[in-house]
N, C-alpha and C positions, 0 to 999 in steps of 0.2 A: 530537227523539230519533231516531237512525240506525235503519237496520234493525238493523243485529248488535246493538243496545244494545236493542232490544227482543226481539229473541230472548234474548238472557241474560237478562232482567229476567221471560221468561216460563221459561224453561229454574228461573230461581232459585224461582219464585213454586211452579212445580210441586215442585220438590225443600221448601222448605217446608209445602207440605202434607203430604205423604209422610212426612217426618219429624216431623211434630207427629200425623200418624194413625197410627204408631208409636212414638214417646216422649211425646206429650203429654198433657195434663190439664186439665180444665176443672174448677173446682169450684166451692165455696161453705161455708164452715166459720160457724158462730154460736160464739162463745164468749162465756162468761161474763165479766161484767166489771163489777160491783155498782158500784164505786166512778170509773167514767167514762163512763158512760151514762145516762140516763132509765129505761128500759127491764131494764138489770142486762143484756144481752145486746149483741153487736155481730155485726154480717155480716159476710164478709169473705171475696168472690167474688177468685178470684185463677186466672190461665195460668199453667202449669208446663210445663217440659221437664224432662228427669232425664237427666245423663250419666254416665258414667264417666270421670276424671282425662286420660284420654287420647284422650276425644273434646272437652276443653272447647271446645276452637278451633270445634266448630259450633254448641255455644251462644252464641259468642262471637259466630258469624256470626247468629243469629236477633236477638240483642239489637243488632246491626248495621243487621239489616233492617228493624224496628220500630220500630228509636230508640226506645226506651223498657224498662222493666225492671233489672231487679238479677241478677249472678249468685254467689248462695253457696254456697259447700263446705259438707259435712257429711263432717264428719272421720270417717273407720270407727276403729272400735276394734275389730273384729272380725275373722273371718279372711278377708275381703277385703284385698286388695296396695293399692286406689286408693280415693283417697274421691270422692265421690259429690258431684257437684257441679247446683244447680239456676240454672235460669233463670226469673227467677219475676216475674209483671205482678200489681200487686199494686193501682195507683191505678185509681180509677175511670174517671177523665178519658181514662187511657190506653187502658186497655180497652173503655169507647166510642167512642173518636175514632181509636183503632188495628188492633186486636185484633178487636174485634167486626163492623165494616166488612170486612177482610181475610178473614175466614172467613166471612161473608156470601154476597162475590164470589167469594171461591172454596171452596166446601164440601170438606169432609173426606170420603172415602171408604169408613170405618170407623162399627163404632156408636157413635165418639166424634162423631158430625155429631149424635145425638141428644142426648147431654151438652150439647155445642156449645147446641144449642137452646132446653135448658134453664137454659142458663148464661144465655143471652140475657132470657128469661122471666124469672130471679130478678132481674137487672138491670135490667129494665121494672121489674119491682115496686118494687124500690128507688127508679128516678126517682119514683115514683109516691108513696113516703115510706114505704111497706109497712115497710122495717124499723125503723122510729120507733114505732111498736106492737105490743103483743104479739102481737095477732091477726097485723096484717102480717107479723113475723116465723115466725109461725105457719106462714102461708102458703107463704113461702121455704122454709123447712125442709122441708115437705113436697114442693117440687120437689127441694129439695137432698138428699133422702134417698134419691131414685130416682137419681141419676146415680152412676158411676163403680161400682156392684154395691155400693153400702153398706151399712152396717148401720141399722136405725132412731136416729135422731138422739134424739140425750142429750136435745137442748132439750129435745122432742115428750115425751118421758118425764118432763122433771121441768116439762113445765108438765101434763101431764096428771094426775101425783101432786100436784100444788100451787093447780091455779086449782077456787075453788069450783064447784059446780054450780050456775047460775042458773036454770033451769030450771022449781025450783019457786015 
């Protein structure tokens, strides 16, 4: 690799950060799903970026640089002019072997590096089989409910209305 190919490939690295610690998103959603799990519950840790219509060309350029991901529109019906388009890492494989490495070596600068963190944590847990039990997904949820300023997780609440007291 030349020098100038590595200056651009750092020149890129940093503008990727910068744009993911202003547009991005790290998360982890549990949804409900009775009839394709064990559990009645499924994880489902995913990277986002969020553009507007007329910036998709650097979405275009993240899922360029990562080789991997999807990017879908979401049609406005509102009184927005442009629909809203995401760039979304959704498999695991990728997010271990891409995503999670890449923002390892190069941290985020926002208190999206603590998301980041925790993103990381609930996808330990996962290798670990955590969301193939209830308690496991327990667990997750309770990291997932601290990132991105959310609200208490629905799971948390309706396993807390639903699993008996063992206790006594």
């Amino acid at each position: 690799m030349s020098a100038d190919n590595q200056q651009e490939r750092l020149k890129t690295v940093g503008w990727v950060v910068g744009f993911v610690d202003g547009e991005g998103c790290f998360s982890v959603s549990i949804n409900r799903t009775p009839q394709t799990t064990s559990t009645g519950w499924q994880v489902m840790p995913e990277f986002v970026v969020t553009q507007g219509e007329r910036s998709l060309s650097s979405l275009q350029a993240l899922q360029e640089f990562f080789e991997c991901g999807n990017i879908f529109v979401n049609r406005r019906v509102d009184n927005h002019r442009e629909n809203l388009y995401r760039y979304c890492v959704r498999a695991t494989n990728d997010l271990r072997g891409k995503i999670v490495p890449f923002f390892s070596e190069n941290p985020l600068r926002t208190s999206k590096q603590e998301d980041f963190e925790k993103f990381v944590s609930a996808l330990s847990l996962m290798d670990e089989g955590a969301h193939l039990t209830i308690e496991g997904i327990a667990q997750i949820a309770e990291i997932a409910q601290t990132m991105n300023r959310r609200q208490p997780s629905r799971f948390l609440r309706i396993l807390r209305d639903h699993t008996p007291d063992t206790s006594e």
